[in-house]
PyMOL commands that place a pseudoatom at each C-alpha (Angstrom):
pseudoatom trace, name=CA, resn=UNK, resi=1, chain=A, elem=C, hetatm=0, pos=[100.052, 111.138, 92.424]
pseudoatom trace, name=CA, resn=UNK, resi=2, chain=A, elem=C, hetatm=0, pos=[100.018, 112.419, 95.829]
pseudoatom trace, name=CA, resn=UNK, resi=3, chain=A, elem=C, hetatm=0, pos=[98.779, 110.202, 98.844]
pseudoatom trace, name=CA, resn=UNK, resi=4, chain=A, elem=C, hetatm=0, pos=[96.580, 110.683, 101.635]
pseudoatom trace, name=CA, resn=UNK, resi=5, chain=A, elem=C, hetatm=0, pos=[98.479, 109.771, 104.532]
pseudoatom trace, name=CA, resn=UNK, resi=6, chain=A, elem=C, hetatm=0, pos=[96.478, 107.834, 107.098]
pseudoatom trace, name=CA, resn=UNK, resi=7, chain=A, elem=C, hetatm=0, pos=[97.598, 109.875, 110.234]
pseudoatom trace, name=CA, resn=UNK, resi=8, chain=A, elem=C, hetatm=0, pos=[95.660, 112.348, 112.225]
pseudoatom trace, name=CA, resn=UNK, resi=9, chain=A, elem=C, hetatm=0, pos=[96.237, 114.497, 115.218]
pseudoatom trace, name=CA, resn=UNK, resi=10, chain=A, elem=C, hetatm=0, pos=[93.510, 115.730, 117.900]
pseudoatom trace, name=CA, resn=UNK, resi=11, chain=A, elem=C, hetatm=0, pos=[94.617, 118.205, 120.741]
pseudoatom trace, name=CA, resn=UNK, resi=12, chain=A, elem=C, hetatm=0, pos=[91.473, 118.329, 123.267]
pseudoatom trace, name=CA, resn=UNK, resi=13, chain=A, elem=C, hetatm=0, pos=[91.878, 122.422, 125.012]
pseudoatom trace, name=CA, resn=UNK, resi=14, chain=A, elem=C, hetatm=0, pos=[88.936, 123.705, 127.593]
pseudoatom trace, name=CA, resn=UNK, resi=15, chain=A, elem=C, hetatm=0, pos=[87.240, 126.702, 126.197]
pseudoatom trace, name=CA, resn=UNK, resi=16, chain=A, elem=C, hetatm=0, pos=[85.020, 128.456, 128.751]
pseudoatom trace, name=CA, resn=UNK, resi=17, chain=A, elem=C, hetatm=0, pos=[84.838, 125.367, 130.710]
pseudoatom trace, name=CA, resn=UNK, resi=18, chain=A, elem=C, hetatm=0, pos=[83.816, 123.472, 126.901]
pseudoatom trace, name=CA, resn=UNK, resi=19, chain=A, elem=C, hetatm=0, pos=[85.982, 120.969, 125.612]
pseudoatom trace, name=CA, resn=UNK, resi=20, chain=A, elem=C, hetatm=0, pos=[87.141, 122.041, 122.190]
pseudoatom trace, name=CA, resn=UNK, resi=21, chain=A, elem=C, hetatm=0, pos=[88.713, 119.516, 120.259]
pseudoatom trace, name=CA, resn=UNK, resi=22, chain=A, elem=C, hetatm=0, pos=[91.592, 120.937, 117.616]
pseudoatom trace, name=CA, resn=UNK, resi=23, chain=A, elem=C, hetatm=0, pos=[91.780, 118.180, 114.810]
pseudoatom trace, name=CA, resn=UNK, resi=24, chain=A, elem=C, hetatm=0, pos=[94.919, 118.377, 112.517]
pseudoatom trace, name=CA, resn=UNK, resi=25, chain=A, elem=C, hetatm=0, pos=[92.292, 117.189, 109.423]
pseudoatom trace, name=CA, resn=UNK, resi=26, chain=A, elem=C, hetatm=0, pos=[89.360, 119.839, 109.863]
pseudoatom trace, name=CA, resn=UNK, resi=27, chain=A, elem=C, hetatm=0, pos=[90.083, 123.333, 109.121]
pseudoatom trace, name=CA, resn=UNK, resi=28, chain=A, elem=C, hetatm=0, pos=[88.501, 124.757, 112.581]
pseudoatom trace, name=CA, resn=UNK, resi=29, chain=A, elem=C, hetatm=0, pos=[88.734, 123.871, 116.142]
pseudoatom trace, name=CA, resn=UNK, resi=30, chain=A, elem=C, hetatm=0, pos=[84.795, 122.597, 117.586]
pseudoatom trace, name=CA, resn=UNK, resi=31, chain=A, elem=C, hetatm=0, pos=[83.093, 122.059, 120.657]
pseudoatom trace, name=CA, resn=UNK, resi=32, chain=A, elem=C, hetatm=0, pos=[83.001, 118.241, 121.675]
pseudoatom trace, name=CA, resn=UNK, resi=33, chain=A, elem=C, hetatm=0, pos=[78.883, 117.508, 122.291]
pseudoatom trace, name=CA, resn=UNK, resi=34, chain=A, elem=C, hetatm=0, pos=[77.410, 114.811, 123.641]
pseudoatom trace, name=CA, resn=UNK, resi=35, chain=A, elem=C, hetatm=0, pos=[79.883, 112.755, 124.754]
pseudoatom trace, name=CA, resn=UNK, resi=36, chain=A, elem=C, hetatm=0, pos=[83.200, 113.089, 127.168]
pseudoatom trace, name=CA, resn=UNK, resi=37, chain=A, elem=C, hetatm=0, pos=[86.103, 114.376, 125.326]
pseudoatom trace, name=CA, resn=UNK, resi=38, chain=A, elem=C, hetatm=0, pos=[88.352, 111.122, 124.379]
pseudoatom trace, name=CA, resn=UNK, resi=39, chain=A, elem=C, hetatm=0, pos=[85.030, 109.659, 123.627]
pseudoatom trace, name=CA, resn=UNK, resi=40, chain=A, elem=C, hetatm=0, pos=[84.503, 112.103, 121.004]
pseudoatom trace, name=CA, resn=UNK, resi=41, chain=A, elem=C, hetatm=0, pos=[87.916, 112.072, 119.972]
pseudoatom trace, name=CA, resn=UNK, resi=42, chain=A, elem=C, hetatm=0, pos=[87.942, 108.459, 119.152]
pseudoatom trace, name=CA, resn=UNK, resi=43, chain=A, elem=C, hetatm=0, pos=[84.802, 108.845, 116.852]
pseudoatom trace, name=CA, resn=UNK, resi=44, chain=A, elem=C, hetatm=0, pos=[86.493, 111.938, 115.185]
pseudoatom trace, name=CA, resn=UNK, resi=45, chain=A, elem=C, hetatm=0, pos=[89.451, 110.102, 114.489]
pseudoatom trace, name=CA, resn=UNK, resi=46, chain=A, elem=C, hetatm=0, pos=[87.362, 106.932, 113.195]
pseudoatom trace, name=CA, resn=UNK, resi=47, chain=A, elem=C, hetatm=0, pos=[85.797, 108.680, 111.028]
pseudoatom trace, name=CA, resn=UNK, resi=48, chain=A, elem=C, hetatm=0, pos=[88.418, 109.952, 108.990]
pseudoatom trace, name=CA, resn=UNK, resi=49, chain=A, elem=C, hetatm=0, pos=[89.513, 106.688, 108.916]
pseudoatom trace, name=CA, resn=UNK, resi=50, chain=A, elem=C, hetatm=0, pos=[86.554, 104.795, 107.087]
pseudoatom trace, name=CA, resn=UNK, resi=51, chain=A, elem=C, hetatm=0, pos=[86.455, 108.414, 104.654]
pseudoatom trace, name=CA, resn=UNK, resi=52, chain=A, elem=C, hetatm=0, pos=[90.095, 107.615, 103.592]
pseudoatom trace, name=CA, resn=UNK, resi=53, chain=A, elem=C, hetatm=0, pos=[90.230, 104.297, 102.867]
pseudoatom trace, name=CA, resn=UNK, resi=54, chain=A, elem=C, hetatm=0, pos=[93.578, 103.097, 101.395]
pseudoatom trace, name=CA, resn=UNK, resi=55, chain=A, elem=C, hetatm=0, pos=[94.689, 99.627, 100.119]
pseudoatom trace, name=CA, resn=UNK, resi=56, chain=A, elem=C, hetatm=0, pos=[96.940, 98.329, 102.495]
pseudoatom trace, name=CA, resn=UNK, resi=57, chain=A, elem=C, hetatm=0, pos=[100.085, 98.356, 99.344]
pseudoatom trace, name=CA, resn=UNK, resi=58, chain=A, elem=C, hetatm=0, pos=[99.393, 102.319, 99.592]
pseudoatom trace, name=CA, resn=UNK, resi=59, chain=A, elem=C, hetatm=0, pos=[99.780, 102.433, 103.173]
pseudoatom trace, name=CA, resn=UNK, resi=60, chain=A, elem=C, hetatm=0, pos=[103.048, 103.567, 104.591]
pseudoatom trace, name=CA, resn=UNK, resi=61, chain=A, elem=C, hetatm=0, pos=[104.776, 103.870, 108.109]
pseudoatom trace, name=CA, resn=UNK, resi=62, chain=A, elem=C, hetatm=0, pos=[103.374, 107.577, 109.277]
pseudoatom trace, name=CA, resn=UNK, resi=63, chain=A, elem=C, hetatm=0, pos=[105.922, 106.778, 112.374]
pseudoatom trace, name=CA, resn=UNK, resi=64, chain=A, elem=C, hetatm=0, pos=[108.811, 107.261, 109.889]
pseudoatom trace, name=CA, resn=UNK, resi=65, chain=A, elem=C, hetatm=0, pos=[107.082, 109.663, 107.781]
pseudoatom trace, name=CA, resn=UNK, resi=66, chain=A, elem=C, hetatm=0, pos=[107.288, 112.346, 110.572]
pseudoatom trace, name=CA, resn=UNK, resi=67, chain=A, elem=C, hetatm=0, pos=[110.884, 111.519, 111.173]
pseudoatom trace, name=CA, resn=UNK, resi=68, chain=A, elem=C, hetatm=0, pos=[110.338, 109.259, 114.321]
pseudoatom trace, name=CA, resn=UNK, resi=69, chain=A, elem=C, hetatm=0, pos=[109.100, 112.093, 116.584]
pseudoatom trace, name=CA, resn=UNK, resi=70, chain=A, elem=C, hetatm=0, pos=[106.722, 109.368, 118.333]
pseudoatom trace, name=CA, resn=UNK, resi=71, chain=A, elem=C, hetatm=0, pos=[109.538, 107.016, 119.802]
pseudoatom trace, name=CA, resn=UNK, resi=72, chain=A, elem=C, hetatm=0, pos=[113.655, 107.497, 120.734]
pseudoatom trace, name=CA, resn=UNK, resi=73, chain=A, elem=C, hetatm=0, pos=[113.948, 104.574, 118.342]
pseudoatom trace, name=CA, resn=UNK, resi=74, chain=A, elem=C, hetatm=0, pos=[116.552, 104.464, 115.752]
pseudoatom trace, name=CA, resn=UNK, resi=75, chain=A, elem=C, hetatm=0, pos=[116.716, 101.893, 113.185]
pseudoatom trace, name=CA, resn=UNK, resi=76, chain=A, elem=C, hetatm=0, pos=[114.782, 100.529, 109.850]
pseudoatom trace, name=CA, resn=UNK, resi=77, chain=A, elem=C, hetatm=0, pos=[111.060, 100.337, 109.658]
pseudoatom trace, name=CA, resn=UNK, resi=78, chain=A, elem=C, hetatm=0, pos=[110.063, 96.820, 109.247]
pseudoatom trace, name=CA, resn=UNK, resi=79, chain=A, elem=C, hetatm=0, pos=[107.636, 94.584, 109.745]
pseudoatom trace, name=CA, resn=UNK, resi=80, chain=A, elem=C, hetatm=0, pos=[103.411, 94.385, 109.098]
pseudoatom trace, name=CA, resn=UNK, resi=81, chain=A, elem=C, hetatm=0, pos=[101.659, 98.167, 109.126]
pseudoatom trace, name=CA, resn=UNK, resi=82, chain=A, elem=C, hetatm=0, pos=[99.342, 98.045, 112.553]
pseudoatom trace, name=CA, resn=UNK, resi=83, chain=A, elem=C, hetatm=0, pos=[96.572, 100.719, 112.822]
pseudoatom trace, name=CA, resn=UNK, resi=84, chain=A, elem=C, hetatm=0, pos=[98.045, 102.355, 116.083]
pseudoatom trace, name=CA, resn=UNK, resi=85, chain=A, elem=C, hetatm=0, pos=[95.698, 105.166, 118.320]
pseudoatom trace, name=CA, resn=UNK, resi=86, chain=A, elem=C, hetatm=0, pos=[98.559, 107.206, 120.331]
pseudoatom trace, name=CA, resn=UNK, resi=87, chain=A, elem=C, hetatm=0, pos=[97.808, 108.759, 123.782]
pseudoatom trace, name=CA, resn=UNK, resi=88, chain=A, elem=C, hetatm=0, pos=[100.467, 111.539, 124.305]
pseudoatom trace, name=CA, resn=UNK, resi=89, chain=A, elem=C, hetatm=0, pos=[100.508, 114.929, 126.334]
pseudoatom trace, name=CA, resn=UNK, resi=90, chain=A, elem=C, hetatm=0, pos=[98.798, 113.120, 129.266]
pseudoatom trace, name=CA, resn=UNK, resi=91, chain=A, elem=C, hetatm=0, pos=[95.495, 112.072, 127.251]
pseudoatom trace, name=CA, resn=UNK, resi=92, chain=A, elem=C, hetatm=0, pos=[95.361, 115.766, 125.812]
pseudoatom trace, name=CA, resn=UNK, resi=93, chain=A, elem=C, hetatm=0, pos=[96.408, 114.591, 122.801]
pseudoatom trace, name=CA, resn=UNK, resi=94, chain=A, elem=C, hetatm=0, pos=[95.426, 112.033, 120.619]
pseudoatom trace, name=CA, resn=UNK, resi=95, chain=A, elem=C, hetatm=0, pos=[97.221, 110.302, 117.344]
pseudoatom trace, name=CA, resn=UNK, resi=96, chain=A, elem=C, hetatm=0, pos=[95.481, 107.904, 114.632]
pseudoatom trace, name=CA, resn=UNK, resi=97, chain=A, elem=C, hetatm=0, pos=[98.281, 106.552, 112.346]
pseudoatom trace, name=CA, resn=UNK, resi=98, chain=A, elem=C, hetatm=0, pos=[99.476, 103.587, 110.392]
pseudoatom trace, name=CA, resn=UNK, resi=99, chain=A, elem=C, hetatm=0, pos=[103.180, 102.606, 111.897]
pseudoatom trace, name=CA, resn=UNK, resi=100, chain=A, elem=C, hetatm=0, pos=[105.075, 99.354, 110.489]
pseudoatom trace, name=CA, resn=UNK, resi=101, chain=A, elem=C, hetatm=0, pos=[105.366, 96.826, 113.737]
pseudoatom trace, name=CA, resn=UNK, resi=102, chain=A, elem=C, hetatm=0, pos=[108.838, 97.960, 114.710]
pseudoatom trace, name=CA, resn=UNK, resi=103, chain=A, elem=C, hetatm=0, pos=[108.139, 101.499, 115.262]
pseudoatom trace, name=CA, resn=UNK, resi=104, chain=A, elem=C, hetatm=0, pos=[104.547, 100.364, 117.004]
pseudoatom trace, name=CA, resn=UNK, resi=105, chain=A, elem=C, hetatm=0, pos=[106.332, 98.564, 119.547]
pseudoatom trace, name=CA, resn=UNK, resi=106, chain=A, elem=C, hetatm=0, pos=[108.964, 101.250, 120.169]
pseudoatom trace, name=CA, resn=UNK, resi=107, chain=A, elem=C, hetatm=0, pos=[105.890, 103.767, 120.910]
pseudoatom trace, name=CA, resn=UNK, resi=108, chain=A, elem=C, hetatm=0, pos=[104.969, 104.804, 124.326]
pseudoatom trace, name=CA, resn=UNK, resi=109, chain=A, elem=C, hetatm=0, pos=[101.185, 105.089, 125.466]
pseudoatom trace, name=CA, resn=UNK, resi=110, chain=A, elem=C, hetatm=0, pos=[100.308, 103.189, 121.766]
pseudoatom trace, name=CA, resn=UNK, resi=111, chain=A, elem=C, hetatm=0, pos=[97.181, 100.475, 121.225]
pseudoatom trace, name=CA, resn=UNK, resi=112, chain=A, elem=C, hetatm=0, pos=[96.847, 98.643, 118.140]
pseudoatom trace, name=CA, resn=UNK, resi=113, chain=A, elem=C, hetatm=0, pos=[93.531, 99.296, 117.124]
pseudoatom trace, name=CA, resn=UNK, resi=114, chain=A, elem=C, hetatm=0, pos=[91.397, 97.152, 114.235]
pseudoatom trace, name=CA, resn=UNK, resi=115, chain=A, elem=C, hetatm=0, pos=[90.963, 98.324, 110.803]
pseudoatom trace, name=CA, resn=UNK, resi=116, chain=A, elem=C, hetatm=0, pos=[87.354, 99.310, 110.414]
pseudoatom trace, name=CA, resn=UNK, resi=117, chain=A, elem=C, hetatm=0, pos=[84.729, 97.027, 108.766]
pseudoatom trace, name=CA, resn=UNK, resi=118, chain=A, elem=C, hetatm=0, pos=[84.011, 97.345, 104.895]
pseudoatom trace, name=CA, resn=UNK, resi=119, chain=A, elem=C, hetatm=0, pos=[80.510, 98.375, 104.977]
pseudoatom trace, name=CA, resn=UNK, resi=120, chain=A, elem=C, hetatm=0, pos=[81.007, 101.247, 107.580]
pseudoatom trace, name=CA, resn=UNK, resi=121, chain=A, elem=C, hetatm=0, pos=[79.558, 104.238, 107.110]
pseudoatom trace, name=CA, resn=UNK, resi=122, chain=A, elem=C, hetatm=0, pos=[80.163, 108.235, 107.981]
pseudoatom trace, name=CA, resn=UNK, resi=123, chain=A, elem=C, hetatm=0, pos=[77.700, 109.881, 109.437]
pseudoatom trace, name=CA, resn=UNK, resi=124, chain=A, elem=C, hetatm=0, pos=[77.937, 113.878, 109.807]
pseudoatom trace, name=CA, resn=UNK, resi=125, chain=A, elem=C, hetatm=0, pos=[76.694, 115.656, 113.107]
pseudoatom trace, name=CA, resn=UNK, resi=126, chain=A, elem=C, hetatm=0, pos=[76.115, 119.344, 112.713]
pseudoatom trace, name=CA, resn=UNK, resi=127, chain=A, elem=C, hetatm=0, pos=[76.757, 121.601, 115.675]
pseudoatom trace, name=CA, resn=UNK, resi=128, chain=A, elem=C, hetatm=0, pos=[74.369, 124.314, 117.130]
pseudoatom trace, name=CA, resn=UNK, resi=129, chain=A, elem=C, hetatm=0, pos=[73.898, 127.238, 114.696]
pseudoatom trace, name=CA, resn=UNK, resi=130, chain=A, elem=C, hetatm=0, pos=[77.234, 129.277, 114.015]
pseudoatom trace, name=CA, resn=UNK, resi=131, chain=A, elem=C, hetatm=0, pos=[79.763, 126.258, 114.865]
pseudoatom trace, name=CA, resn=UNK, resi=132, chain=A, elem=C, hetatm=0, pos=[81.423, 124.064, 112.681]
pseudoatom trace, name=CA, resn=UNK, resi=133, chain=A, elem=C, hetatm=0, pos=[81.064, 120.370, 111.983]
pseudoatom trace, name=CA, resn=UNK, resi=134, chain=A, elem=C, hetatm=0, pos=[81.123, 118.480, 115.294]
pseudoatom trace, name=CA, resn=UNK, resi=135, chain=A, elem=C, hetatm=0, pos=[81.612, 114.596, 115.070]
pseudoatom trace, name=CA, resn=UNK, resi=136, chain=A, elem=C, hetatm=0, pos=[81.873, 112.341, 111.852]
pseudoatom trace, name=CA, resn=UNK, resi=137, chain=A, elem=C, hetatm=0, pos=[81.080, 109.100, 113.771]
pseudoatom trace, name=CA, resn=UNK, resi=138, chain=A, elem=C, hetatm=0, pos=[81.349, 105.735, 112.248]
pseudoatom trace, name=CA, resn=UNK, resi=139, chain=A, elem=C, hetatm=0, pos=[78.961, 102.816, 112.727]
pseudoatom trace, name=CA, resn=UNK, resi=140, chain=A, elem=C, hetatm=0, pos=[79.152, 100.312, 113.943]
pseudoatom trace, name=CA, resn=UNK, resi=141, chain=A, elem=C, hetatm=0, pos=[79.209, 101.845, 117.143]
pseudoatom trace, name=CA, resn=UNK, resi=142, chain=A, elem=C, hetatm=0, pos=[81.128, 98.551, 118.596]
pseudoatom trace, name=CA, resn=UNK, resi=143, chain=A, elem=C, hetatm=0, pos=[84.069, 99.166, 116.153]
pseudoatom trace, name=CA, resn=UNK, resi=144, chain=A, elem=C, hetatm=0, pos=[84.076, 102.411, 117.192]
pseudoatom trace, name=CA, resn=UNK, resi=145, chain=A, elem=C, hetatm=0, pos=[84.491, 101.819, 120.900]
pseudoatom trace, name=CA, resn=UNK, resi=146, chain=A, elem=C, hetatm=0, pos=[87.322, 99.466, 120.128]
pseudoatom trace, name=CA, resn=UNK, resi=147, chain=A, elem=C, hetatm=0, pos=[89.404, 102.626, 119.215]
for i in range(1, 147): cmd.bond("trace and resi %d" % i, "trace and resi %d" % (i + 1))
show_as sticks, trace
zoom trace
């Protein structure tokens, strides 16, 4: 039985003076509306999250997963998984992930972030005519905005 793995990647480019945000989840890149681009990368990101739910004893270290390419640290994973949003390439790219406690602390430009509640829900945002999906944001909004 394969496993979804609860890691995803945005990479925010400027198209035409647009931010287009590149998400390693969605099969095509999409203009960023409505809100300033990490804003709208957070909510992307959250709402993968609260569509792939996992029990926790499912839930692996994505740090180790991807051979450590997020920290110099070498060494055993160990310790509690932490929800983890990664800042890297200067804020241009952005990292949601499950990493055990070890490799979260070893992590440069890392926040634990909270799990999100039970009864959130995904709501999907079309874009203007000829685009693809924009945003899958997540309620409630102040969850969100803890990412």
């Amino acid at each position: 039985m394969a496993l979804s793995a609860r890691a995803w990647t945005v990479t925010i480019n400027s198209s035409a003076g647009r931010p287009m945000l590149t998400c390693s989840a969605c099969p095509q890149p999409f203009v960023a509306m409505g809100a300033d681009g990490v804003v709208q990368v957070r909510r992307h990101l959250a709402g993968h999250l609260v569509e792939s739910r996992l029990p926790t004893y499912l839930r692996t270290c994505q740090c180790r997963e991807r051979v450590c390419v997020w920290h110099g640290r070498r060494g055993p994973c160990s310790g509690p998984l932490r929800l983890l949003l990664i800042r890297a390439d200067r804020g241009l790219t952005w990292h949601l992930a499950d990493a055990c406690a070890a490799c979260a602390a070893a992590i440069p430009y890392a926040a634990t972030v909270p799990e999100p509640p039970q009864d959130a829900a995904v709501r999907h945002v079309r874009a203007p005519e000829g685009e693809a999906v924009v945003d899958l944001t997540c309620e409630p909004v102040e969850w969100v905005e803890a990412l």
